[in-house]
Gaussian input, Z-matrix of N, CA and C with variables (Angstrom, degrees):
# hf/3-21g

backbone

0 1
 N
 C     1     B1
 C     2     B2     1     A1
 N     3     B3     2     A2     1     D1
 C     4     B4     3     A3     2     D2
 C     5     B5     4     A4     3     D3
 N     6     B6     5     A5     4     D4
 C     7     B7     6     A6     5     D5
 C     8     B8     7     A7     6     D6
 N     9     B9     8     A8     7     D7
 C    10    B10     9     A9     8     D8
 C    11    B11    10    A10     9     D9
 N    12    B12    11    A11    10    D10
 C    13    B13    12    A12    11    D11
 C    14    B14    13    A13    12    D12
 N    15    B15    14    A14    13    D13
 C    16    B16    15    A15    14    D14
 C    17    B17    16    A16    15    D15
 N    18    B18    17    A17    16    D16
 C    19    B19    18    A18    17    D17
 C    20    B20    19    A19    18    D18
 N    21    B21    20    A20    19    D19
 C    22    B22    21    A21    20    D20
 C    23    B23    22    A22    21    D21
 N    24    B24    23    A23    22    D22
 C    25    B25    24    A24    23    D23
 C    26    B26    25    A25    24    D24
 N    27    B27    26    A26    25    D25
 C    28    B28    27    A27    26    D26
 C    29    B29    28    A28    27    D27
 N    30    B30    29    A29    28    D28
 C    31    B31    30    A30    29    D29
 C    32    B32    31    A31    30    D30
 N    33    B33    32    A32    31    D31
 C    34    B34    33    A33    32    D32
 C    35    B35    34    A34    33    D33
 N    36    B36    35    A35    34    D34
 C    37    B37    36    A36    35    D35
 C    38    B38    37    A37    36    D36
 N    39    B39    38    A38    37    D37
 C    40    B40    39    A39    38    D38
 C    41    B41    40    A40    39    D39
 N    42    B42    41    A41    40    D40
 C    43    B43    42    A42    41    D41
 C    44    B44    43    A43    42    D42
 N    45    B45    44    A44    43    D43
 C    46    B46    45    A45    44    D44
 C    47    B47    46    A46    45    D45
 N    48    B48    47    A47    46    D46
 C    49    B49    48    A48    47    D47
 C    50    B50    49    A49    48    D48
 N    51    B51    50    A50    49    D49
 C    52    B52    51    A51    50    D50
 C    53    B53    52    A52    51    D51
 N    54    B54    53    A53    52    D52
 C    55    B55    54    A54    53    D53
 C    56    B56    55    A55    54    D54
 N    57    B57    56    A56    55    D55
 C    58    B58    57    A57    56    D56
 C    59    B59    58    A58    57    D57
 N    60    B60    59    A59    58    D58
 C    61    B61    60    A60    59    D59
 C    62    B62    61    A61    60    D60
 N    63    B63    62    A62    61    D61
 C    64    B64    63    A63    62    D62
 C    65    B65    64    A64    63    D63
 N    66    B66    65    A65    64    D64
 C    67    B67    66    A66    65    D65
 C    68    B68    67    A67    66    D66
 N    69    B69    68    A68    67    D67
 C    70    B70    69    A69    68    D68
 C    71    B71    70    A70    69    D69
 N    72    B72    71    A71    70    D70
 C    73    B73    72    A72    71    D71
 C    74    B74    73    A73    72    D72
 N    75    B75    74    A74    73    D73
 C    76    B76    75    A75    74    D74
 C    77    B77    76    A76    75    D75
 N    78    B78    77    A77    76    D76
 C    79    B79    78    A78    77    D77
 C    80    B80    79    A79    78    D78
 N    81    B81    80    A80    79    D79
 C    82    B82    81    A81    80    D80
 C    83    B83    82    A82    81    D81
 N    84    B84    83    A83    82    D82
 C    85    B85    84    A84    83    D83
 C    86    B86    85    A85    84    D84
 N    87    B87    86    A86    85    D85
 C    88    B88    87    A87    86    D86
 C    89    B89    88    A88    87    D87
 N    90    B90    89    A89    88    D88
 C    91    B91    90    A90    89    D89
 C    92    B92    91    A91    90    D90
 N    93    B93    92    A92    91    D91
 C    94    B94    93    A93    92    D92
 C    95    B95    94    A94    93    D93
 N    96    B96    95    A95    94    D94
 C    97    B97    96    A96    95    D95
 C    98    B98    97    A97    96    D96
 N    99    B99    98    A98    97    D97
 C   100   B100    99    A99    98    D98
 C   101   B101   100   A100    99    D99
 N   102   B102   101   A101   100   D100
 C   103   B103   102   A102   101   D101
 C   104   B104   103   A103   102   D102
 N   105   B105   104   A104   103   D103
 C   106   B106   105   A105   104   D104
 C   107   B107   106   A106   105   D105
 N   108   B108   107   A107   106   D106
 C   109   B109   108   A108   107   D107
 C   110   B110   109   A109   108   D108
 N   111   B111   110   A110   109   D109
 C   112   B112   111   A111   110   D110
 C   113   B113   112   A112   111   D111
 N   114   B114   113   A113   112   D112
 C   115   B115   114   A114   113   D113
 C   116   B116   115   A115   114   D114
 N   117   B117   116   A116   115   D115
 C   118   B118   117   A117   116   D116
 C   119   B119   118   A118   117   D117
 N   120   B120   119   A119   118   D118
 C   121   B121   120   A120   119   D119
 C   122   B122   121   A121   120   D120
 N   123   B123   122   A122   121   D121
 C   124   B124   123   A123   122   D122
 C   125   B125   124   A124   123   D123
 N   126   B126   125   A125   124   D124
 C   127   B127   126   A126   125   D125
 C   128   B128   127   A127   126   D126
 N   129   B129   128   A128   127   D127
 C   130   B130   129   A129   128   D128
 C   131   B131   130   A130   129   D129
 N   132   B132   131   A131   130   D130
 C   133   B133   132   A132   131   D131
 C   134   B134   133   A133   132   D132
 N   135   B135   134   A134   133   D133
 C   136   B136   135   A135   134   D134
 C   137   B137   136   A136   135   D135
 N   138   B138   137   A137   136   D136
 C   139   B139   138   A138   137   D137
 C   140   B140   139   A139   138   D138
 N   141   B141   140   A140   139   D139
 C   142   B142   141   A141   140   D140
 C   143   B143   142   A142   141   D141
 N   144   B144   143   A143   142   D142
 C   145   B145   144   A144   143   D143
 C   146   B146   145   A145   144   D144
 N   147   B147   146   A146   145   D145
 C   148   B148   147   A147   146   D146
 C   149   B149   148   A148   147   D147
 N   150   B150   149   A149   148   D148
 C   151   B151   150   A150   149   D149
 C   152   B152   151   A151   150   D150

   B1=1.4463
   B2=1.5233
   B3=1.1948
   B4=2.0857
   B5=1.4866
   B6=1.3701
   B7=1.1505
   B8=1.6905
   B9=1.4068
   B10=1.5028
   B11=1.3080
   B12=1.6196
   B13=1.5338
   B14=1.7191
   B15=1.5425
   B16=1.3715
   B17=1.5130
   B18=1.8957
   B19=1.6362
   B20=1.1856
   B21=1.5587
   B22=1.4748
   B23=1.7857
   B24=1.2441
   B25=1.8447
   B26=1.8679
   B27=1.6355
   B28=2.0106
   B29=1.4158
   B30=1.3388
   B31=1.9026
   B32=1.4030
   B33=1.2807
   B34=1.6887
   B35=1.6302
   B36=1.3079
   B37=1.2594
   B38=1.7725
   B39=1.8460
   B40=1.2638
   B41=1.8539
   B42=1.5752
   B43=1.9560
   B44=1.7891
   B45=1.2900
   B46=1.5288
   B47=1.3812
   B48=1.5268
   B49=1.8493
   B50=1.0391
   B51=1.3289
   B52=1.8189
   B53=1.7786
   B54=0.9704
   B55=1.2447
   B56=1.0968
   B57=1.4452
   B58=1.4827
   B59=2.0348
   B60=1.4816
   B61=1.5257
   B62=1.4906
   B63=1.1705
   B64=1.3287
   B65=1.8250
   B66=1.2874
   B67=1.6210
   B68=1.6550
   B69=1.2406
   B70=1.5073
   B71=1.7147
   B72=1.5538
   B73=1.3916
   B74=1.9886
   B75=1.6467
   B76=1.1123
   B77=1.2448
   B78=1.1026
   B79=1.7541
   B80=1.3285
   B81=1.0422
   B82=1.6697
   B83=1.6212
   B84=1.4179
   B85=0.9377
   B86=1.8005
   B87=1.0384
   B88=1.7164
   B89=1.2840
   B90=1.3711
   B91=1.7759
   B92=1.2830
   B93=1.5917
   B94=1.3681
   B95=1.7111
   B96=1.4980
   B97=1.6391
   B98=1.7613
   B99=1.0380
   B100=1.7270
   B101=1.4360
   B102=1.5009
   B103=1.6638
   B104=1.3901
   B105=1.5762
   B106=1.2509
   B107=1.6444
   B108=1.6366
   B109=1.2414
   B110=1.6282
   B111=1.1748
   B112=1.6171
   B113=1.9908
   B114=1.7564
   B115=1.3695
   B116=1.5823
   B117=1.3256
   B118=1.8750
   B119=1.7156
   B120=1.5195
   B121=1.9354
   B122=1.1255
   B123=1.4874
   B124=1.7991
   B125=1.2101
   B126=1.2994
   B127=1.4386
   B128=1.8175
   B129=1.6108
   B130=1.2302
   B131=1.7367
   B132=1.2768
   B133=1.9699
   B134=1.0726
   B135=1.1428
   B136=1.4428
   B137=1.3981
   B138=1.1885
   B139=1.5345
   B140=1.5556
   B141=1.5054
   B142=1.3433
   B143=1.7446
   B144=1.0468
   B145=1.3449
   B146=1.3821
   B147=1.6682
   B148=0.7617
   B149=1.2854
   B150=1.5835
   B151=1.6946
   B152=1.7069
   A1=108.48
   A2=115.64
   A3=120.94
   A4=104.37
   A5=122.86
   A6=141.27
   A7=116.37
   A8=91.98
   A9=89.78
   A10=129.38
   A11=151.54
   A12=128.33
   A13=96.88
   A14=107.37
   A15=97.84
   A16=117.15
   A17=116.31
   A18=121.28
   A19=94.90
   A20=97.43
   A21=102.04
   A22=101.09
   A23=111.25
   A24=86.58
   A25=94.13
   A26=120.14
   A27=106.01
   A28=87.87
   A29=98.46
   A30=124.89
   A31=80.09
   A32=112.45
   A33=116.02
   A34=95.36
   A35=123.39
   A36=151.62
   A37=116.30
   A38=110.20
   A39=77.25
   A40=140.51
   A41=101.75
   A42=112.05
   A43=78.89
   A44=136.73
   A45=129.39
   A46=122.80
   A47=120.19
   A48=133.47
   A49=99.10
   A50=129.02
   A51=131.48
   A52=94.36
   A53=130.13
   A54=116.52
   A55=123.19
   A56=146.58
   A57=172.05
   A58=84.41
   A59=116.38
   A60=108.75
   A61=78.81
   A62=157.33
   A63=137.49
   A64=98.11
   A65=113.62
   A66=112.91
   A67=107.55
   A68=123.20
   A69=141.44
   A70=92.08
   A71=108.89
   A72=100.42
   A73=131.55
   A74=112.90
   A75=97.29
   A76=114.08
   A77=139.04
   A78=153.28
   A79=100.27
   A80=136.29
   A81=116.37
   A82=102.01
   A83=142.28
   A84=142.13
   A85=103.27
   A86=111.39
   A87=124.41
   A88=115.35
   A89=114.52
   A90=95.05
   A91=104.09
   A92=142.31
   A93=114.41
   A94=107.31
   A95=114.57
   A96=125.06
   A97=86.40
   A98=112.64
   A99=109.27
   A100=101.62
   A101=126.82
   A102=111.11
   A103=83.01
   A104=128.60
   A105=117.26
   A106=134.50
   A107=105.55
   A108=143.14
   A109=91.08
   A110=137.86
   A111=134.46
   A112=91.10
   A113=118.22
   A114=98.75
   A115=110.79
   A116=123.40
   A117=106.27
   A118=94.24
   A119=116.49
   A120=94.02
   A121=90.61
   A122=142.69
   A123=128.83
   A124=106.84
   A125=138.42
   A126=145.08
   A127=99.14
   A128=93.86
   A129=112.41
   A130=108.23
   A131=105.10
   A132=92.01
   A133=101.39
   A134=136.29
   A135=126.08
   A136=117.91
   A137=120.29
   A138=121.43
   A139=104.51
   A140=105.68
   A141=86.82
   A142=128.18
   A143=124.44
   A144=131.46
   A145=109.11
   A146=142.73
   A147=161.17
   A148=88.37
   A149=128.34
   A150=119.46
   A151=129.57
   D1=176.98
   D2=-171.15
   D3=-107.09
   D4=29.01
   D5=175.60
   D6=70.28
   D7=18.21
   D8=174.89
   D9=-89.29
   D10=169.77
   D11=168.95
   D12=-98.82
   D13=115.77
   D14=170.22
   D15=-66.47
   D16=161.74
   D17=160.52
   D18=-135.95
   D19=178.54
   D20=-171.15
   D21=-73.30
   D22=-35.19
   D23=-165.04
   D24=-106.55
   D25=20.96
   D26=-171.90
   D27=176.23
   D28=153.98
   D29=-175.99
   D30=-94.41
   D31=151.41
   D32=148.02
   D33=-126.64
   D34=147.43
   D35=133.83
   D36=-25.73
   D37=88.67
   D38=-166.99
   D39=-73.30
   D40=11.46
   D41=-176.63
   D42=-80.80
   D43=-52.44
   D44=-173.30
   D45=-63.58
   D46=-6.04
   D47=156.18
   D48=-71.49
   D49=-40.05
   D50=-153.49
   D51=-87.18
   D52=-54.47
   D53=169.28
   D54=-89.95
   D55=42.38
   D56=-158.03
   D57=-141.79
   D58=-54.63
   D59=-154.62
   D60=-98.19
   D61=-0.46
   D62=-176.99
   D63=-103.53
   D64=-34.31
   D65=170.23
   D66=-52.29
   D67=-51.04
   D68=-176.98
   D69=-56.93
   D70=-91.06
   D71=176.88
   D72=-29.43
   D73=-32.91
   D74=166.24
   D75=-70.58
   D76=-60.74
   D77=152.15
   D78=-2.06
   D79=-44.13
   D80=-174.90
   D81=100.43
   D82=-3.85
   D83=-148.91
   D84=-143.48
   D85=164.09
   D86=-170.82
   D87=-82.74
   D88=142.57
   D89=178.41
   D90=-59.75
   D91=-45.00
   D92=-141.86
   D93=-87.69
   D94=20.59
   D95=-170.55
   D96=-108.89
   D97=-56.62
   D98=-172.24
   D99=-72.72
   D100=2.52
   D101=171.81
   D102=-92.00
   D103=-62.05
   D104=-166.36
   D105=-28.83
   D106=-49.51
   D107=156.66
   D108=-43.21
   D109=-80.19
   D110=-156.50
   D111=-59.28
   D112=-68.34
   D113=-159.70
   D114=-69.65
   D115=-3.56
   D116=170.26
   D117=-69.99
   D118=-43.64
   D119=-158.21
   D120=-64.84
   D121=-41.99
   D122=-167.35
   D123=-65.12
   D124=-34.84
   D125=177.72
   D126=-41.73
   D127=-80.09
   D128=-169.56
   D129=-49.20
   D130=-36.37
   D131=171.06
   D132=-70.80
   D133=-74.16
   D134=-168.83
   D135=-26.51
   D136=-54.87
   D137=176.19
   D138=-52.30
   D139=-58.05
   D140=-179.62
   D141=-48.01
   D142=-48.33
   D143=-171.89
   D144=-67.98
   D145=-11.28
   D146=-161.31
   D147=-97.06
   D148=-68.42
   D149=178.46
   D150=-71.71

C-alpha cells in the first residue's frame, strides 16, 4: 500500500488519524462520535452548495 489506511469512501493519512483520535480524546468524546459530528457538517455543506 502508499502508506495510506484505506476506507470505504477516503484514505486518511495515518499521523492525521492520530490527531483526528487525540482531538476526540481532548473533547471528552470517542472518535467514532466526533467523525459522526465531522460527516453531518460535510453532508450539510454539500447540500448546501448543491442548491
Amino acid at each position: 500500500m502508499d502508506g495510506l489506511t484505506k476506507t470505504v469512501a477516503f484514505r486518511v493519512e495515518p499521523g492525521q488519524w492520530v490527531n483526528f483520535e487525540r482531538v476526540a480524546a481532548a473533547n471528552g468524546v470517542e472518535t467514532a462520535e466526533l467523525l459522526r459530528e465531522l460527516v453531518a457538517h460535510s453532508d450539510s455543506i454539500f447540500r448546501a452548495i448543491k442548491t
